[in-house]
C-alpha positions as CSV (number, residue, x, y, z in Angstrom):
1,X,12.3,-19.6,-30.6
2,X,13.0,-16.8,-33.4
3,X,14.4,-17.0,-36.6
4,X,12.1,-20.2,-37.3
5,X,14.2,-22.5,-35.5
6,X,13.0,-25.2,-32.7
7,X,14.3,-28.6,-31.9
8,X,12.5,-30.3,-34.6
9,X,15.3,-28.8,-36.7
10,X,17.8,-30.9,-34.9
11,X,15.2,-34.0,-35.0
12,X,14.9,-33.8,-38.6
13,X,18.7,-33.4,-38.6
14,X,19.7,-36.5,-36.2
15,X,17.3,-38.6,-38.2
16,X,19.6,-37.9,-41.5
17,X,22.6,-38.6,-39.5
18,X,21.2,-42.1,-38.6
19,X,19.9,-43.1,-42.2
20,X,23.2,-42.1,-43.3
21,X,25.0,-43.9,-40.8
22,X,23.0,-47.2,-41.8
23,X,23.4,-46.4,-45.2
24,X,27.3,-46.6,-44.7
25,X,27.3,-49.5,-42.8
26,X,28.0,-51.8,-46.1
27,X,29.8,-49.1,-47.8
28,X,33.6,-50.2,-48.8
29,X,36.1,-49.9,-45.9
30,X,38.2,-47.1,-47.3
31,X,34.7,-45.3,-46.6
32,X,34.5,-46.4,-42.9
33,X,36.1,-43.2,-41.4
34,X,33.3,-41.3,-42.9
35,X,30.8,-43.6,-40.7
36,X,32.3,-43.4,-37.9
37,X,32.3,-39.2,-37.9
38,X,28.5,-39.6,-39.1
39,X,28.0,-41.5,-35.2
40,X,30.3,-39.1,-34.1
41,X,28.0,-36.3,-35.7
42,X,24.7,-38.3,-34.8
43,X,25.7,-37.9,-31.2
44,X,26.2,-34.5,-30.4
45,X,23.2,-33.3,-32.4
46,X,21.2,-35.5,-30.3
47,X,22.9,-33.8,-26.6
48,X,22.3,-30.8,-28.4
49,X,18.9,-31.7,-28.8
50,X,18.4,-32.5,-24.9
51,X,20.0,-29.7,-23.7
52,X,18.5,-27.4,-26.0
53,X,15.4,-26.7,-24.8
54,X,15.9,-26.0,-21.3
55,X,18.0,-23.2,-22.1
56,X,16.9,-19.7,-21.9
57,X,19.5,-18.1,-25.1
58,X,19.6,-14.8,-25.8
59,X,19.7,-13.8,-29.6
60,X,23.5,-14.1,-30.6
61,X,23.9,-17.6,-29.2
62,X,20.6,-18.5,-31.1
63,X,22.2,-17.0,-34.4
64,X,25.4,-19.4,-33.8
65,X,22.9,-22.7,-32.9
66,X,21.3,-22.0,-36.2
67,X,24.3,-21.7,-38.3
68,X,25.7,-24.7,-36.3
69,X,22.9,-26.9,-37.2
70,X,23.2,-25.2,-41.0
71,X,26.3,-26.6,-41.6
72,X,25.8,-30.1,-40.5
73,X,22.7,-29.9,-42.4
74,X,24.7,-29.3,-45.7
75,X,27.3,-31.4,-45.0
76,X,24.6,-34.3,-44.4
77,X,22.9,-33.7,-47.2
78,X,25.8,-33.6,-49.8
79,X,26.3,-37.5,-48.2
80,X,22.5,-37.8,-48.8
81,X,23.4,-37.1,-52.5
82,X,26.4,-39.0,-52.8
83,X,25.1,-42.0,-51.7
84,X,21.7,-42.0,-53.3
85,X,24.3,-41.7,-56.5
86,X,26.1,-44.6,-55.9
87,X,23.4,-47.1,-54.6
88,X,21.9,-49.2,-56.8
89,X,19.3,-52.0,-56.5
90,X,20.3,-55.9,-57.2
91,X,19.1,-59.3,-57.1
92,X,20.4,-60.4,-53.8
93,X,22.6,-64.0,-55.2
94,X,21.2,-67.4,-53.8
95,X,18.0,-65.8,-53.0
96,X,14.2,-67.7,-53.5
97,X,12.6,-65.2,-55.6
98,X,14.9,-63.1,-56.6
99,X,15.2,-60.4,-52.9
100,X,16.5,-56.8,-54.3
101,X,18.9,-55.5,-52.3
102,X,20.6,-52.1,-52.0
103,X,25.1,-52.3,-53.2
104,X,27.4,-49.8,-53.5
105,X,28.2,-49.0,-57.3
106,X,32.0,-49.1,-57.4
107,X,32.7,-45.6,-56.1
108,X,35.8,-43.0,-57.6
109,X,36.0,-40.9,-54.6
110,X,39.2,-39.6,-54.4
111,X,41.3,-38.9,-51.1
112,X,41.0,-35.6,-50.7
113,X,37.6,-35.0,-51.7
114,X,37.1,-38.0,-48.4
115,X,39.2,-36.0,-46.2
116,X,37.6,-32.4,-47.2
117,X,33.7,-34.1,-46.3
118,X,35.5,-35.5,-43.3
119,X,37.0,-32.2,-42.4
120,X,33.5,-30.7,-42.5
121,X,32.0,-33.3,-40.7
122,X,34.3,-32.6,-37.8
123,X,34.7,-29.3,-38.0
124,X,30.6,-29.5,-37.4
125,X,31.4,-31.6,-34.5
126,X,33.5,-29.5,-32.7
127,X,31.3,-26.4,-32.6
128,X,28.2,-28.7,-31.6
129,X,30.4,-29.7,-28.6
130,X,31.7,-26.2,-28.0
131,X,27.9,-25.2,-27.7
132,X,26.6,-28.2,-25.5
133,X,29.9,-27.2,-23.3
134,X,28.6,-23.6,-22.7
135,X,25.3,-25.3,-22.7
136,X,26.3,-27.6,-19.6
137,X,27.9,-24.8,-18.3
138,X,24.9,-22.3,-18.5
139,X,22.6,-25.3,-17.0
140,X,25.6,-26.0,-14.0
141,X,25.5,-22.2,-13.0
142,X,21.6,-21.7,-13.2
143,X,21.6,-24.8,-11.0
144,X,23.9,-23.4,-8.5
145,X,22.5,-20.4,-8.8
146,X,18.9,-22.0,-8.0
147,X,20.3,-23.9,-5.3
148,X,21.9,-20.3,-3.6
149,X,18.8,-18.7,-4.5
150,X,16.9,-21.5,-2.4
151,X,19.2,-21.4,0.6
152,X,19.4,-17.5,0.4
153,X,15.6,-17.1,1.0
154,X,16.0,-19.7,3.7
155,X,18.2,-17.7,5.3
156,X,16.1,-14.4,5.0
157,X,12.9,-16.3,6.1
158,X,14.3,-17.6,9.2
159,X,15.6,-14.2,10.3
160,X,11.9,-13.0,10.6
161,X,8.9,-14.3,8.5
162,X,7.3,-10.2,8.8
163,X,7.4,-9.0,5.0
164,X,6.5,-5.1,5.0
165,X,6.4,-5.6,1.2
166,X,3.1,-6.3,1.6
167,X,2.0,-3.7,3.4
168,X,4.3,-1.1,1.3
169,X,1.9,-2.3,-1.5
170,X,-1.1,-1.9,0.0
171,X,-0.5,1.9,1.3
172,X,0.6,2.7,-2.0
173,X,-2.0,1.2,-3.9
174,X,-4.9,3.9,-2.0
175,X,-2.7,6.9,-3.0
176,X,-5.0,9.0,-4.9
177,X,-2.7,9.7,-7.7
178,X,-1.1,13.5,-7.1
179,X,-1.1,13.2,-3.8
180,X,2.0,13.4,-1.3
181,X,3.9,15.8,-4.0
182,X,4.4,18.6,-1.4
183,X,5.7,16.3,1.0
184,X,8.6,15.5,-2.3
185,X,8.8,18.8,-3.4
186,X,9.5,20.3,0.0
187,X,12.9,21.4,0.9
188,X,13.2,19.3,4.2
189,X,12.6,16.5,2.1
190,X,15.3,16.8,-0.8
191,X,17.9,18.0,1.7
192,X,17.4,14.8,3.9
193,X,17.6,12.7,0.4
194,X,20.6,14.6,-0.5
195,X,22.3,14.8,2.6
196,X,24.3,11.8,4.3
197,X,23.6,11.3,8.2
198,X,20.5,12.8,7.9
199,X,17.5,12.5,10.4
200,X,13.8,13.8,9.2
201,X,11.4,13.5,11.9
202,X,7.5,14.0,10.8
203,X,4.9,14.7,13.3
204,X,1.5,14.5,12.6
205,X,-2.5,14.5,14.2
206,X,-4.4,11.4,14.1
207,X,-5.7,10.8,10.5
208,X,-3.3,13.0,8.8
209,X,-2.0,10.9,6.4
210,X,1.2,9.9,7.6
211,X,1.0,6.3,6.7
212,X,0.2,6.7,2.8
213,X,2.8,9.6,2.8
214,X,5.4,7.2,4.4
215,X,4.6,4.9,1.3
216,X,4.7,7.5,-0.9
217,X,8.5,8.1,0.3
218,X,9.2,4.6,0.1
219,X,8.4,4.6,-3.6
220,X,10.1,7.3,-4.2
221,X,13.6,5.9,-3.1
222,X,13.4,2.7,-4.7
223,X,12.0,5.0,-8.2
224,X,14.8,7.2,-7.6
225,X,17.7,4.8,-6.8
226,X,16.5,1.7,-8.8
227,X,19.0,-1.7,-8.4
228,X,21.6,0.6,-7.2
229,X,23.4,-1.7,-5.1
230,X,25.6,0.5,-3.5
231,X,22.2,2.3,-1.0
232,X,20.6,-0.1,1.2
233,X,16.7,0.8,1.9
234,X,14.4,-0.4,4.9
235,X,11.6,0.6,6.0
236,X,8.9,-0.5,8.6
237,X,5.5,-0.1,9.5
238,X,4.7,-0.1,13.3
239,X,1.2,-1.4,13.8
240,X,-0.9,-0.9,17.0
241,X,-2.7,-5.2,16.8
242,X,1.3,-6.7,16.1
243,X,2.6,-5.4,18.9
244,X,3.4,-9.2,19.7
245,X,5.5,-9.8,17.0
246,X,6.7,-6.8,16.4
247,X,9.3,-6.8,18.9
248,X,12.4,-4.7,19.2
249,X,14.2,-8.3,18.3
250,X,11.5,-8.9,15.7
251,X,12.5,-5.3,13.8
252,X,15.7,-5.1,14.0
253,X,15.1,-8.9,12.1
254,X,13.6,-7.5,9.9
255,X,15.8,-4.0,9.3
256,X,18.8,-6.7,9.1
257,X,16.7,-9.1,6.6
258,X,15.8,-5.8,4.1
259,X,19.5,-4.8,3.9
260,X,20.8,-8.2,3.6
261,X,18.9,-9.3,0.5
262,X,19.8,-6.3,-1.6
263,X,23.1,-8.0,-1.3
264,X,24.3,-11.1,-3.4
265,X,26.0,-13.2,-2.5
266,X,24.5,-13.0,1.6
267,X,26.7,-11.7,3.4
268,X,28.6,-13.5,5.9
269,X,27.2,-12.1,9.3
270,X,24.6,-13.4,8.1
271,X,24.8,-16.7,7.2
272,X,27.2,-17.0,10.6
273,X,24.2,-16.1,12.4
274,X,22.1,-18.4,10.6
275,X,24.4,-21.5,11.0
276,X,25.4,-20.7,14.5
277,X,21.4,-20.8,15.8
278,X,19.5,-23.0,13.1
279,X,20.2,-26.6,14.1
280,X,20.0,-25.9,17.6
281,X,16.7,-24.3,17.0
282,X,17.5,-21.1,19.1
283,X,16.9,-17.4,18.1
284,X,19.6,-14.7,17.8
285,X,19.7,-12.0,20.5
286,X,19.2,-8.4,20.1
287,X,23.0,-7.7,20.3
288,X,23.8,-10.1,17.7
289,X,20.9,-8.6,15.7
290,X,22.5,-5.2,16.2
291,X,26.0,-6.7,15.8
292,X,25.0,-8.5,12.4
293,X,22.7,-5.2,11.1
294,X,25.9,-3.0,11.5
295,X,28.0,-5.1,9.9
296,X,25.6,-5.7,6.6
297,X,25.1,-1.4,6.7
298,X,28.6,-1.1,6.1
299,X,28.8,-3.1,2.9
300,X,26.4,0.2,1.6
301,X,27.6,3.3,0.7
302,X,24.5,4.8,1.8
303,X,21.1,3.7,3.6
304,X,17.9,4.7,3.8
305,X,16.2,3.8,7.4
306,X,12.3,4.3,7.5
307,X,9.8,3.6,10.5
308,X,6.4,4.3,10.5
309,X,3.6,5.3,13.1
310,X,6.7,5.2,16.1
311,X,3.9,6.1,18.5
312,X,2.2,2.3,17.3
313,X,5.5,0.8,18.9
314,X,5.1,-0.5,21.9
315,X,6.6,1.2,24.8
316,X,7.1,-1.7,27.2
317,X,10.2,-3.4,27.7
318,X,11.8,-0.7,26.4
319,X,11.6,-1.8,23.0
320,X,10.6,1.8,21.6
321,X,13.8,3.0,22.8
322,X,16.0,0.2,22.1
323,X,14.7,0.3,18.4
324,X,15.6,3.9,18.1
325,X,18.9,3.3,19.7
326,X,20.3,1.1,17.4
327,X,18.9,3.4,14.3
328,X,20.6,6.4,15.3
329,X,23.7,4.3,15.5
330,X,23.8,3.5,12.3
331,X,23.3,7.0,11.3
332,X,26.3,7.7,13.6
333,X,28.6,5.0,12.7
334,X,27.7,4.7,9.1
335,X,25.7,7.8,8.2
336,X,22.3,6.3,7.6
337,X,19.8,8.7,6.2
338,X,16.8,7.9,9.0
339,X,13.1,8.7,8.3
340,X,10.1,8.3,11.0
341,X,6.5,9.5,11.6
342,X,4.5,9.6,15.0
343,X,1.9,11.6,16.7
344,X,3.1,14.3,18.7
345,X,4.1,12.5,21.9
346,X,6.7,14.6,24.2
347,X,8.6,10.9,24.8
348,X,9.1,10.6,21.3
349,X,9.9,13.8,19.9
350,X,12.4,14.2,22.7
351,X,14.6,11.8,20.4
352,X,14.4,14.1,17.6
353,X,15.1,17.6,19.3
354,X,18.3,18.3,17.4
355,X,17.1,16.8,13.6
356,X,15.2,18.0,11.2
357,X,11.1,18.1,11.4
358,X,8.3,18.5,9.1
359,X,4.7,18.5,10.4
360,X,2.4,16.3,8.4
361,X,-1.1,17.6,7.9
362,X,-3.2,16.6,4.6
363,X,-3.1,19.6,2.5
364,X,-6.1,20.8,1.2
365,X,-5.3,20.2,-2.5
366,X,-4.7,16.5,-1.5
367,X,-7.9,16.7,0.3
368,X,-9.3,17.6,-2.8
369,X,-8.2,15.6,-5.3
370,X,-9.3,12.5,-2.8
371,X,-12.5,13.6,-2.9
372,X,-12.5,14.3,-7.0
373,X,-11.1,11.1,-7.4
374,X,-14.2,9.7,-5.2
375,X,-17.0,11.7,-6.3
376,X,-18.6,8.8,-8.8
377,X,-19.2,7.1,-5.4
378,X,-22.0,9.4,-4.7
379,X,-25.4,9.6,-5.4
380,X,-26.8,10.6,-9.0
381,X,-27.7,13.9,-7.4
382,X,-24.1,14.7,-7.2
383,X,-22.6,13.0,-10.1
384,X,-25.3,15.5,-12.0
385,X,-24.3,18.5,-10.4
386,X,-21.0,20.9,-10.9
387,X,-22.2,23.2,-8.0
388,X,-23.0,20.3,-5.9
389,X,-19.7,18.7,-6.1
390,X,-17.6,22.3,-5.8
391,X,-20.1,22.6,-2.2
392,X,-19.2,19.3,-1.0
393,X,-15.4,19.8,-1.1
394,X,-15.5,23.5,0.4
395,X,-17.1,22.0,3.3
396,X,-15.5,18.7,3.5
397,X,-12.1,20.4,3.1
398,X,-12.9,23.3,6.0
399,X,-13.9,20.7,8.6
400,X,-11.3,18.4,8.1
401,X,-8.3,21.0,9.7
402,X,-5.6,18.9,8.2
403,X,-7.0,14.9,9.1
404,X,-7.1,13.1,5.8
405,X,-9.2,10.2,7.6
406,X,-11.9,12.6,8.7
407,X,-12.6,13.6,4.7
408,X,-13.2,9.9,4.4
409,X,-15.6,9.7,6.9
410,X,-17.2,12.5,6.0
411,X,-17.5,11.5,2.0
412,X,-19.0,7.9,3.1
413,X,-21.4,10.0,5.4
414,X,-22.6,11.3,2.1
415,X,-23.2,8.3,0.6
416,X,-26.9,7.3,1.9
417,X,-28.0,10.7,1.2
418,X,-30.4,10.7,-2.0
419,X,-31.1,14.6,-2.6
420,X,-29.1,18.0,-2.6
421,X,-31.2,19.1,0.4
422,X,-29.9,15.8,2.2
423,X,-26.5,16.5,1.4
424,X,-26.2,20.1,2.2
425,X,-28.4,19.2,5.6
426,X,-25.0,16.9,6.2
427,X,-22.8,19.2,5.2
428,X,-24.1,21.9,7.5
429,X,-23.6,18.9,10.5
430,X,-20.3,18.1,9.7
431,X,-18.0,17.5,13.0
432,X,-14.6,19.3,13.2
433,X,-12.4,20.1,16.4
434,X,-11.1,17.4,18.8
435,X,-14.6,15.3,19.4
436,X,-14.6,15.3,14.9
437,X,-13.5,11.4,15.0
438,X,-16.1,10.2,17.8
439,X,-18.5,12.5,16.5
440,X,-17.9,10.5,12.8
441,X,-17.5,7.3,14.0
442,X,-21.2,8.0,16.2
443,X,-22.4,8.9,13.0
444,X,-21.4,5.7,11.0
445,X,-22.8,3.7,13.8
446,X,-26.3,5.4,13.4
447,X,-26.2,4.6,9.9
448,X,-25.6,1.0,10.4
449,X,-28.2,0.8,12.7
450,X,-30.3,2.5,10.4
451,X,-29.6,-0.7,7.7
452,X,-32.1,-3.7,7.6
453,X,-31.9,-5.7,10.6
454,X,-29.9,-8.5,8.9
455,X,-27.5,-5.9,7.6
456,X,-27.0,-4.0,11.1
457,X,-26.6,-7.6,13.0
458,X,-23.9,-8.8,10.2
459,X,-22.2,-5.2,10.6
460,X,-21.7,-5.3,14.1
461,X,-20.5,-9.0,14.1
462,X,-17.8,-7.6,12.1
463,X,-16.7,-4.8,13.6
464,X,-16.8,-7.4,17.3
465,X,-14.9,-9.4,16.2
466,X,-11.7,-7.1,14.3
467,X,-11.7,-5.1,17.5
468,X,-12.0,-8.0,20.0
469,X,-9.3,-10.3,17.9
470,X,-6.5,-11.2,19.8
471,X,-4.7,-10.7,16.5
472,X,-5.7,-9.5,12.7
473,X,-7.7,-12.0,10.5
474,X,-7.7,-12.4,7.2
475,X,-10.9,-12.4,5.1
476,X,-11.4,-16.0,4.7
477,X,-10.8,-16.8,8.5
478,X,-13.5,-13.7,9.5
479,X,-15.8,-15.1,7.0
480,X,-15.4,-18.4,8.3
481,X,-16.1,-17.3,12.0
482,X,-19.2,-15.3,10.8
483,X,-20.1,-18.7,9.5
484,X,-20.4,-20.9,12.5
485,X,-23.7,-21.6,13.7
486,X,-23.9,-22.6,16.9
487,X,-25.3,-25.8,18.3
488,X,-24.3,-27.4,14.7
489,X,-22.1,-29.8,14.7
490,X,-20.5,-29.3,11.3
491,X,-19.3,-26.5,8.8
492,X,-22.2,-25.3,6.5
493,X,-20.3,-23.3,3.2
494,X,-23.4,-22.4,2.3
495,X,-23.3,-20.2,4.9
496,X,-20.4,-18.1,4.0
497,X,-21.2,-14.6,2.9
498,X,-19.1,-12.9,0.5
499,X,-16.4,-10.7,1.9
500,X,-17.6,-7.7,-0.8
501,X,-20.9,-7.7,1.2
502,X,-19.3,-7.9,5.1
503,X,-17.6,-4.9,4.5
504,X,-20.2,-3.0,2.4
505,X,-22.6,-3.3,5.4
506,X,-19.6,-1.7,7.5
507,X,-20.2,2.2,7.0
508,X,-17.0,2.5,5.6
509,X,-15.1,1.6,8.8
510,X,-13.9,-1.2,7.8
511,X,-11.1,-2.3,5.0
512,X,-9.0,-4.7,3.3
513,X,-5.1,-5.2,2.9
514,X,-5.2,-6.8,-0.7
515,X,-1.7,-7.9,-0.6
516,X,-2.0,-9.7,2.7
517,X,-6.0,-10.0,2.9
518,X,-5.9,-8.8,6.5
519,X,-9.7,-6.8,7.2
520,X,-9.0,-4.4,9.6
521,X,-10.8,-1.0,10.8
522,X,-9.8,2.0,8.6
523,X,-7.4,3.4,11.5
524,X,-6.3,3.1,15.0
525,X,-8.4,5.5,15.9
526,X,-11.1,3.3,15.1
527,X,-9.9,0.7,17.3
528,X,-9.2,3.3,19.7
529,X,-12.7,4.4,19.5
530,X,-14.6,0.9,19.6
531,X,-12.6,-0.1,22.7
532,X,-13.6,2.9,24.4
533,X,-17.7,1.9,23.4
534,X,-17.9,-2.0,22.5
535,X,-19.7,-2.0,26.1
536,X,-22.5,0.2,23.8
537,X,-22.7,-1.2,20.4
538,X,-21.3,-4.9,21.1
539,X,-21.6,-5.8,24.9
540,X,-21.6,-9.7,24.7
541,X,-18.5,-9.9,22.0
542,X,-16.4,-11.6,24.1
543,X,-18.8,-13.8,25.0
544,X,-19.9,-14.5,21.2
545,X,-16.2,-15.3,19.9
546,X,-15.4,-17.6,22.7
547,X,-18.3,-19.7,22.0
548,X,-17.8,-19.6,18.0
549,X,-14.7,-20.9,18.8
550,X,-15.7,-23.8,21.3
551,X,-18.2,-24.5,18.7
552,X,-16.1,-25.0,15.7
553,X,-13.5,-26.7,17.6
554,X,-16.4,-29.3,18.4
555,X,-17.4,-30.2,14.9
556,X,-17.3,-33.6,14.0
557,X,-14.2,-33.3,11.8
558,X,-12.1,-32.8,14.5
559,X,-13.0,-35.9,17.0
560,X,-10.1,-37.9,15.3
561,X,-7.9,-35.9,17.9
562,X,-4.3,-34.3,17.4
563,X,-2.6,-34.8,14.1
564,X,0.3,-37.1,14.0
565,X,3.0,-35.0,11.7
566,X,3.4,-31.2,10.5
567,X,1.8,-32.4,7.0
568,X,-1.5,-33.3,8.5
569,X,-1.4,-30.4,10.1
570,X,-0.9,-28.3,7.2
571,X,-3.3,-29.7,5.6
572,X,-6.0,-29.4,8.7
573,X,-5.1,-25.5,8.8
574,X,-5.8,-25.4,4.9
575,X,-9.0,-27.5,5.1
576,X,-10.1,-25.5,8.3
577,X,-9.6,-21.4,8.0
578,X,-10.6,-20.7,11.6
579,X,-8.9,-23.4,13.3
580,X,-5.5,-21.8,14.4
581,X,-7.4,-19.1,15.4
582,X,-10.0,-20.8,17.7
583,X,-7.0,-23.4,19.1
584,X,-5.1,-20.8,20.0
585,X,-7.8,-18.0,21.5
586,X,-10.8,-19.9,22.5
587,X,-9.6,-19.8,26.2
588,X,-8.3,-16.2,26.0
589,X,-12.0,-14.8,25.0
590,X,-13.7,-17.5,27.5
591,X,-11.5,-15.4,30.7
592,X,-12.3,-12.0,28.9
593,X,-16.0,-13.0,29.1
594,X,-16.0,-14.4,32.4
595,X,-14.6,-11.4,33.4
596,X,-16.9,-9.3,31.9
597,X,-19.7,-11.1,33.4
598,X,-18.4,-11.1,37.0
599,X,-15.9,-8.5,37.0
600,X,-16.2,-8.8,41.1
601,X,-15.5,-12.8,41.2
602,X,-12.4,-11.7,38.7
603,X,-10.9,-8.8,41.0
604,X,-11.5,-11.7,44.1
605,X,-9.9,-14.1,42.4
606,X,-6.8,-12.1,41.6
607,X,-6.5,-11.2,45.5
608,X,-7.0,-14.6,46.0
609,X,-4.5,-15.8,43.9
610,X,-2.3,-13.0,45.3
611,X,-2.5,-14.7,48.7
612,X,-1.5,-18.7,47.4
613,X,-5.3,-19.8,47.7
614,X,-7.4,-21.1,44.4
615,X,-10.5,-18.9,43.5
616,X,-13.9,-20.5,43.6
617,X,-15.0,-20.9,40.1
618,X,-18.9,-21.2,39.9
619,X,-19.9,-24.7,37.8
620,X,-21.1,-21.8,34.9
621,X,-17.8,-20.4,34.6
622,X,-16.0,-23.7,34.3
């Protein structure tokens, strides 16, 4: 604490109080007030004491505690003085050997000068307990306000557990810094920020940037409206692997769970929601989504409604559409301010016809100061050269047509390449036009083939199993799978490779989400372009996963069967990285294999199925 002050300043000054208060025990009984304020005193320094240090006090309330704890030091001390002036030592009467003991001279005190120490002594009293009350009261409302706090979040949680925070973090966090500025700068842009009941719709190619410049917008509102409780912001990112979960029930959740907890106390639509579906273990509906999300809006006097990558939200069951349905009403009922990328799709950009638009492509200076803020990546060759470095982004920038993600293939094609002749021979090969991403991707492959054979084979383990995974792992799971050997019957950790190494041996195709520690490929067009050629580069994935899962579900540690409670399961999960994801997908990559392996049995056993009878399943497939 400042100003020198701690607890041991009330310790040293409840300790007087108590020598005093023994001290007066024997004094004459006209003095007996005095000892009783002294307990009195004794007391409430020592709640003070207790409370004291659990208290978070700003600077003025620390002033008043030390001039507090000032006065009841004087007045303590002036007893101090007036008793160690009337005490004297004496031959205690009747006693073997003459015991000393401590009497009270006969003492001239007169009344007022008794009820002036007394007055202090109380006086002192009264502000200690006027400072343990607010105290008490400070502790009381943190502990409310811990307890609303913990019930809040329970709330938000249970609405959707999908936290685009994290990914918001990520994006922005690989924004080369002075990028995105003519998306901000543009006049499209501030008129949409400006403007109530404003739609901006912005189109883009594949690779264009629109994910980072999305993030780039989202920091921008919160920078430029920060704890402004009166606008509401949301914002999410559709994702092309969690199409599962992300449902059109699943983001409006989440739209609803943004808005709400800029908002304190919660609101009561959503609490009402919460209590009317929580014990009965149920899940709201979309209408009472919608109805709850309109409700919450109109506590704002302006929001901000962000989507992502529309084109990555799935299609079926409508849920595209019913997401944008109940967006533009809130634009319409409460003049939302409503922001969304895609890629050009004639479905989508039919919903935008009558809004605003503003094609995305990555400007060459962003291009450029990507690749400046990248060039210690390459080769000494290039780090040495001026006229080297100018080359490579002239031609990186003129091939690249606007596609942010092909200058970052193209930079990490660069990377193997030892001598300016090597580099300009790449340069001169660099793809461009509507085959550029296949053509790069092609390339990338090469060069992991080209890597020692240990290198190649762990690459291409990778890349199997991000593009064959029913759903995104996280580092320590994929490490965990790349682990398993099979035929063992237990987990070896000395096995595990570091993650820096799996994705250095990637060709730059690979990445990871540090917020959320999901490794995924660099795009969807990556995905896109491995489903397309896994048959090539990775024929027997499905095949590999499903028995890396059967394998690791077999170990040893696992024979003691099902666990009896959720706390042994937790702790199984924690103790075993890949286990909810083998439990839950072995099966799914077993059919994906058999199907691959007898792709006639599996279109016969559909028709079979079709007609009511039970497919023959050979004793290998079973």
């Amino acid at each position: 604490m400042s100003f020198g002050f701690s607890v041991g300043d009330f310790i040293a000054a409840i300790q007087l109080a108590i020598k005093i208060q023994k001290d007066f025990a024997d004094a004459p009984s006209q003095f007996k007030a005095v000892s009783d304020e002294v307990r009195s005193l004794s007391i409430v320094l020592q709640d003070a004491a207790v409370a004291f240090p659990d208290q978070e006090l700003d600077n003025e309330r620390k002033r008043s505690l030390e001039d507090i704890d000032r006065g009841c030091r004087n007045v303590l001390d002036e007893l101090q003085r007036i008793i160690d002036k009337n005490i004297e030592l004496s031959p205690e009467s009747g006693s073997v050997g003459k015991r000393i003991k401590r009497v009270w001279k006969r003492l001239n005190w007169k009344p007022e000068d008794i009820n002036q120490l007394r007055s202090r002594i109380s006086t002192n009293i009264s502000l200690l307990n006027a400072f343990n009350g607010q105290l008490t009261q400070h502790g009381v409302a943190k502990l409310v306000r811990y307890q609303e706090d913990e019930g809040r979040q329970t709330m938000l949680k249970w609405l959707t557990p999908i936290d685009f925070a994290a990914q918001q973090s990520d994006f922005i966090r690989r924004r080369e810094a002075g990028t995105g500025q003519w998306l901000l700068e543009s006049t499209k842009f501030q008129s949409w920020v400006k403007t109530d009941q404003q739609v901006l719709f912005c189109p883009g190619i594949p690779g264009a940037g629109k994910t980072i410049l999305t993030s780039i917008m989202v920091d921008y509102l919160y920078a430029n409206f920060p704890k402004d409780t009166n606008i509401g912001i949301a914002y999410l990112y559709c994702n092309y692997r969690r199409q599962d979960e992300q449902t059109a029930e699943g983001l409006l959740a989440s739209l609803l769970r943004q808005i709400a907890q800029g908002l304190y106390p919660l609101p009561e639509s959503v609490k009402s929601l919460y209590d009317s579906h929580n014990e009965k273990r149920t899940r709201p509906t979309f209408n009472e989504l919608s109805s709850a999300l309109q409700s919450v809006a109109a506590l704002y006097s302006r929001c901000f409604i962000v989507v992502d990558a529309l084109d990555e939200c799935q299609a079926s069951d409508g849920c595209r559409t019913r997401l944008l349905t109940e967006i533009f009403a809130l634009q319409k009922k409460f003049g939302a301010n409503i922001f969304s990328t895609s890629r050009s799709i004639p479905e989508i950009s039919e919903h935008f016809k009558n809004n605003l638009r503003l094609e995305i492509r990555a400007s060459d200076h962003d291009v450029r100061r990507y690749l400046d803020g990248h060039m210690s990546q390459l080769p000494k060759c290039v780090q040495r050269s001026s006229e080297l470095q100018s080359e490579i982004k002239t031609e990186i920038v003129k091939a690249v047509n606007g596609m942010f993600l092909l200058a970052q293939l193209h930079f990490d094609s660069l990377k193997g390449k030892t001598s300016p002749k090597a580099i300009r021979n790449t340069l001169k090969k660099l793809s461009t036009g509507n085959d550029a991403y296949d053509d790069a991707y092609n390339d990338a492959m090469k060069r992991i083939e080209g890597q020692l054979d240990g290198d190649e084979k762990l690459a291409k383990q990778v890349l199997s199993w991000i593009t064959c995974a029913k759903w995104p792992l996280t580092t320590v799971e994929l490490a965990h799978a790349l682990a398993v050997e099979l035929g063992e019957l237990e987990f070896d950790k000395e096995n595990l490779s570091p993650i820096e190494d799996i994705v250095s041996v990637c060709a730059g195709l690979v990445t990871v989400d540090e917020e959320s520690a999901i490794i995924r490929l660099v795009h969807y067009t990556t995905q896109e372009y491995f489903e397309r050629t896994k048959k090539v580069w990775f024929p027997d994935a499905e095949t590999d996963i499903a028995e890396v899962c059967i394998t690791y579900l077999s170990f040893n540690n696992f024979e003691i069967g099902i666990c009896q409670d959720d706390k042994e399961f937790e702790e199984r999960l924690k103790l075993n990285p890949l286990y909810n994801y083998a439990s839950n997908n072995w099966g799914h990559h077993a059919r994906m294999s058999f199907t691959q392996l007898w792709p006639d049995a599996a279109v016969m056993g559909g028709r079979e199925r079709a007609c009511g009878r039970r497919p023959a399943v050979s004793e290998q497939g079973r």
